[in-house]
C-alpha positions as CSV (number, residue, x, y, z in Angstrom):
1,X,0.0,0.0,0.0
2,X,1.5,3.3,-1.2
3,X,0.3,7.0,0.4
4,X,-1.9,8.8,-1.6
5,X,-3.6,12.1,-1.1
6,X,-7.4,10.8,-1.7
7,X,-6.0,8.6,1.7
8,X,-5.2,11.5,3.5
9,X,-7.6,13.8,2.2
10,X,-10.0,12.5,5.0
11,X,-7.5,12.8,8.0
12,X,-6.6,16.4,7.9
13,X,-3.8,16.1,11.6
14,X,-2.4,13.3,9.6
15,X,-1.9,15.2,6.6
16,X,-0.9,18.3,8.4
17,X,1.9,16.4,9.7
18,X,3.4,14.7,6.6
19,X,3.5,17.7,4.4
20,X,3.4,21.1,7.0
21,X,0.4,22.5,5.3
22,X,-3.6,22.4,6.5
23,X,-5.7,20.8,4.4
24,X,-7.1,24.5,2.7
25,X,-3.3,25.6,2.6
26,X,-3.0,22.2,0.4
27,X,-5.8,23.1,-2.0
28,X,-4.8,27.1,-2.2
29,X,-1.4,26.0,-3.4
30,X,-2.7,23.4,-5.9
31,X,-4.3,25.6,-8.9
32,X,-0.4,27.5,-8.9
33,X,1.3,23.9,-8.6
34,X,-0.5,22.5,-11.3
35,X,0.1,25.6,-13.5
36,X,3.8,25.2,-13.0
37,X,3.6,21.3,-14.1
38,X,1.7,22.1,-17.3
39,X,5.0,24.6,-18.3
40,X,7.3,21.7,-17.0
41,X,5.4,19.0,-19.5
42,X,4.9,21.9,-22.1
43,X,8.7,22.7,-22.3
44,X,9.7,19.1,-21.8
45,X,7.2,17.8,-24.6
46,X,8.6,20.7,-26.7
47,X,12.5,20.3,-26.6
48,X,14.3,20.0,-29.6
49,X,15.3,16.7,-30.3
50,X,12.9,14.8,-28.6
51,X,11.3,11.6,-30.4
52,X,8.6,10.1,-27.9
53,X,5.3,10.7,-28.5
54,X,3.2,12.4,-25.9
55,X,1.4,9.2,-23.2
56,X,4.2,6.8,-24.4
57,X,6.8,4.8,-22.3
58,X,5.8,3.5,-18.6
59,X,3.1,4.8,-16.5
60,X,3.7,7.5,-14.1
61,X,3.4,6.9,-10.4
62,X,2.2,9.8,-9.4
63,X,-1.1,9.9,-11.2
64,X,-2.7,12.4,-9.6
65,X,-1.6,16.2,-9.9
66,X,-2.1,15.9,-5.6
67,X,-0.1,13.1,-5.5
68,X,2.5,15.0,-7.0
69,X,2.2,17.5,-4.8
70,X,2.0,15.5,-1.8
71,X,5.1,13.2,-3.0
72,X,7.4,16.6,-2.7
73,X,5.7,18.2,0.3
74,X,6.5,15.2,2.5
75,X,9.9,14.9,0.9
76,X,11.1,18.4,2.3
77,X,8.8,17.6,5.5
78,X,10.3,14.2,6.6
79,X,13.5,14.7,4.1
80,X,13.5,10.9,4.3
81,X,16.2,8.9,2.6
82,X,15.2,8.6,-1.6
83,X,15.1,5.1,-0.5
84,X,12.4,5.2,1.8
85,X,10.7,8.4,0.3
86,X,10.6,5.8,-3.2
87,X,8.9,2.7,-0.6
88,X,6.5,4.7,0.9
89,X,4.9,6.0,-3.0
90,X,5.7,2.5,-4.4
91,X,8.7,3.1,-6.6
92,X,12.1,2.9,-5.9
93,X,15.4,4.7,-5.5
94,X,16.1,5.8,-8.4
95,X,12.3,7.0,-10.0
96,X,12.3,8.9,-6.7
97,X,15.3,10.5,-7.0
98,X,13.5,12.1,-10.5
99,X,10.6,12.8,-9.4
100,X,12.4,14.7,-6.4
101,X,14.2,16.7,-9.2
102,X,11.7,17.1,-11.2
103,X,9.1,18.1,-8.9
104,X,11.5,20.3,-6.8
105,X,11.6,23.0,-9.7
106,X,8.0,22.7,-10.3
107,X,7.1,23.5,-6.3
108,X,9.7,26.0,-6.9
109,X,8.0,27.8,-10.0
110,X,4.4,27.4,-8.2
111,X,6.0,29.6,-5.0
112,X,6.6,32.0,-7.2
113,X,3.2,32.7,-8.6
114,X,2.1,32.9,-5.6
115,X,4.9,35.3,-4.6
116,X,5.9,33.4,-1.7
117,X,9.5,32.8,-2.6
118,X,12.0,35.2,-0.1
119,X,14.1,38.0,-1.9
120,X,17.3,36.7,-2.5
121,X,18.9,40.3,-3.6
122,X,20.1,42.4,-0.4
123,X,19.1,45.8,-2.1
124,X,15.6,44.9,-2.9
125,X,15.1,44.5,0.5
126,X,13.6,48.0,2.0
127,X,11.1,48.1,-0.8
128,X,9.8,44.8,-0.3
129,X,9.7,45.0,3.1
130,X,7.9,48.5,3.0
131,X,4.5,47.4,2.3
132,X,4.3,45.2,5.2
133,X,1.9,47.0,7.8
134,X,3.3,46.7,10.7
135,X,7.0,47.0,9.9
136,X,8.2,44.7,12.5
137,X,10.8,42.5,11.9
138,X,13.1,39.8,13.0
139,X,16.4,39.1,11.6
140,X,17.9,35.6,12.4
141,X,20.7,33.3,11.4
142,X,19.6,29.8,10.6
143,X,22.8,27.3,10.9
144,X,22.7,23.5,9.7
145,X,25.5,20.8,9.5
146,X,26.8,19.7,6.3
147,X,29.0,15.8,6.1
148,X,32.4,16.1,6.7
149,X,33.9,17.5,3.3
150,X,36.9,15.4,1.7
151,X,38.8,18.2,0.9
152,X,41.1,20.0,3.1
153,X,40.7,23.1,2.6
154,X,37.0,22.8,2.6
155,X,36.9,21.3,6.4
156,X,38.7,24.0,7.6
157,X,36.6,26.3,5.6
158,X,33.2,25.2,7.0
159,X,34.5,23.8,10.3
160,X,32.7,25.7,13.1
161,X,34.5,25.4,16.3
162,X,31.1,26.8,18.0
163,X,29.2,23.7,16.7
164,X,32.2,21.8,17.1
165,X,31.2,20.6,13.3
166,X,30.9,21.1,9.9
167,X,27.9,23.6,8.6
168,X,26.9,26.3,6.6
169,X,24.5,29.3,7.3
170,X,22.3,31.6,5.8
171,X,20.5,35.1,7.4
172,X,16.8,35.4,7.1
173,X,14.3,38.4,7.5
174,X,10.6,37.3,8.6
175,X,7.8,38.7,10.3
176,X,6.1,37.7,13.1
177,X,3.2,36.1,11.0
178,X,6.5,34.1,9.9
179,X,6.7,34.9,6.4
180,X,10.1,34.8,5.0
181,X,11.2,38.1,3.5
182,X,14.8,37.6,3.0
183,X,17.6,34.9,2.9
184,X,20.8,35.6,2.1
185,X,23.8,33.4,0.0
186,X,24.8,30.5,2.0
187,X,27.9,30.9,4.3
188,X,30.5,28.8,5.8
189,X,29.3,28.0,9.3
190,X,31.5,29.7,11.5
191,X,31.1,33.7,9.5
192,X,29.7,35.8,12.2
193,X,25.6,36.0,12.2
194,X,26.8,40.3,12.1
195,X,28.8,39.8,9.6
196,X,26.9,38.6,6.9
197,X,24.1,41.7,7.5
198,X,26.7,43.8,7.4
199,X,28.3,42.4,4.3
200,X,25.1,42.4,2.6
201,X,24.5,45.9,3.7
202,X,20.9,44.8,4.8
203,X,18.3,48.1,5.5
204,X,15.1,48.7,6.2
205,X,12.2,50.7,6.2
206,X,12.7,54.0,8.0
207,X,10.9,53.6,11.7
208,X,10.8,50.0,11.5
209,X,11.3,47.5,14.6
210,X,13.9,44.8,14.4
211,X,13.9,42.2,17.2
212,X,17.3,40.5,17.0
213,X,19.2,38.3,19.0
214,X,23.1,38.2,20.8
215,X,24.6,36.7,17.1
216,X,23.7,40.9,15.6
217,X,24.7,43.1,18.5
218,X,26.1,46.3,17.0
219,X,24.5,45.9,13.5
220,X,22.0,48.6,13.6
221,X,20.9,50.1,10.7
222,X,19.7,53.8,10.3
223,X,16.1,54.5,11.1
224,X,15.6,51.5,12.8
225,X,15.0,50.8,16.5
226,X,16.7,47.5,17.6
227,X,14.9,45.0,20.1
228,X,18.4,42.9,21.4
229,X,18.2,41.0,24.3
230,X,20.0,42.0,27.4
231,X,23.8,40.2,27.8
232,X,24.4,39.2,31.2
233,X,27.5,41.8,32.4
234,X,31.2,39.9,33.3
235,X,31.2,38.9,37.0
236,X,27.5,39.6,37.9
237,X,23.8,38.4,37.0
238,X,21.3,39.8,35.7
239,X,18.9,41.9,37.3
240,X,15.0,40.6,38.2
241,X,13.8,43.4,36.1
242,X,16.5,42.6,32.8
243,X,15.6,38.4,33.4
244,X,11.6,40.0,33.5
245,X,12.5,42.1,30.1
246,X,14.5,39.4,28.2
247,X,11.4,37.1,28.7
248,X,9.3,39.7,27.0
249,X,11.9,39.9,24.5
250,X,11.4,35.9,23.7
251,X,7.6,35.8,24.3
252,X,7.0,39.3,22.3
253,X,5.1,38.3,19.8
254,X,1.5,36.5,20.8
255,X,1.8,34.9,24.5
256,X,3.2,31.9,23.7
257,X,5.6,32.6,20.6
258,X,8.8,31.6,20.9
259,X,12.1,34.4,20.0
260,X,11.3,33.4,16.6
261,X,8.2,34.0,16.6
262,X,6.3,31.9,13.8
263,X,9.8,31.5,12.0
264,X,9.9,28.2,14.0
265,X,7.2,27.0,11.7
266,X,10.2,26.9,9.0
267,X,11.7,24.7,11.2
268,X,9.5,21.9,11.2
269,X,10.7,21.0,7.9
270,X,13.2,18.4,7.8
271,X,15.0,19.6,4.7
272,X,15.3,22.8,6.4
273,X,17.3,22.1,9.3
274,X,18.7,17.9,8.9
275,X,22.1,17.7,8.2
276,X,23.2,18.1,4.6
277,X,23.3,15.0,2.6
278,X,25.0,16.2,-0.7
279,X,28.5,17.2,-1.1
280,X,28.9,20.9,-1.7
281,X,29.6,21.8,-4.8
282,X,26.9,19.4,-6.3
């Protein structure tokens, strides 16, 4: 028995917790997924050179334009091995490792109709964030390990004495209804959280808020008034009343938020904060 979406369609916790998404959030992203699949079979159907007529060759597994969808939702959910990600949909290693590749620029594409994809360019990033009514923001670094590389040069390069690993990081803007505004080039593990948002030269919207935390004290751009946290002083504790305000500081958002606010959300998603599988130049 392989998982199909007319399965789960009835058990909406279940389905919640394979792929992330309610089962509304499911359908809203459906029409734009399925767009993005007609261009993928449209250009593939179209390339020069191609001889097979359109239905020929072996039946797809994925029948279903939800199964698709489903297939690469729980894929970045669980981020299973291709192995077990092929068993649980009935195929095996190799068929899932293209459909993960295929569908993975198709989920892509359908993000981007619906403009949910995060600006990737630093200096786009006042006017995009303009519009947002609250202007409130949170800026955070989001750190994951990567496999030991084989080349020299590289461990050193990515070796974080921190993590007392291997990783690689990247800075994101969100706002506290934990959309992702921003995220920056990848970096070796141990570059400085500051370092990157001052590398990028990162600014904002003039009488914004950003809530930030110990890895961005002293980057404070103009026009904005920084939320940090309190550091506790050399040699003493902190006071009652700076414990009391760093608490607020971490539950700001609605009671029970964490410092991240819904950011955490993000990471839920396996392929978002497991270990790195691939070597790094793949």
């Amino acid at each position: 028995m392989k998982v199909t979406y007319a399965e789960l369609r009835s058990k909406p916790r279940t389905l919640c917790s394979l792929t992330g998404l309610r089962g509304s959030e499911f359908e809203a992203l459906l029409p734009s997924f399925g767009d993005a699949w007609d261009d993928f079979v449209r250009e593939t159907f179209e390339r020069a050179g191609r001889k097979r007529a359109v239905g020929a060759g072996r039946k797809a597994h994925l029948k279903t334009l939800e199964d698709k969808l489903l297939f690469i939702l729980m894929y970045f959910r669980l981020y299973p091995t291709q192995a077990v990600q092929g068993f649980l949909f009935g195929m095996s290693q190799a068929q899932a490792n293209q459909w993960i590749h295929r569908l993975t620029g198709v989920l892509n594409q359908a993000l981007g109709y619906q403009q949910q994809l995060p600006e990737r360019e630093p200096a786009k990033l006042e006017s995009i964030l303009q519009p947002c009514p609250s202007l409130e923001f949170m800026i955070d670094g989001s750190e994951r390990r990567i496999n030991r590389p084989k080349d020299q040069t590289d461990r050193k390069t990515y070796y974080s004495g921190k993590r007392q690993a291997h990783s690689v990081k990247n800075v994101v803007v969100h706002d506290r209804k934990g959309k992702v505004h921003y995220l920056s080039d990848t970096y070796e593990g141990k570059k400085h959280d500051k370092a990157i948002a001052d590398e990028k030269d990162l600014r904002f919207p003039e009488g914004s808020t950003l809530w930030q935390d110990r890895g961005f004290q002293g980057f404070a751009p103009a026009g904005v008034t920084i939320q940090p946290p309190k550091k506790k002083p050399r040699k003493r504790s902190l006071s009652t009343i700076e414990k009391m305000n760093n608490q607020k500081h971490c539950q700001h958002s609605c009671g029970s938020q964490t410092p991240h606010w819904r950011y955490q959300t993000v990471s839920n998603f396996g392929a978002a904060v497991s270990q790195l599988g691939r070597p790094l130049h793949r």
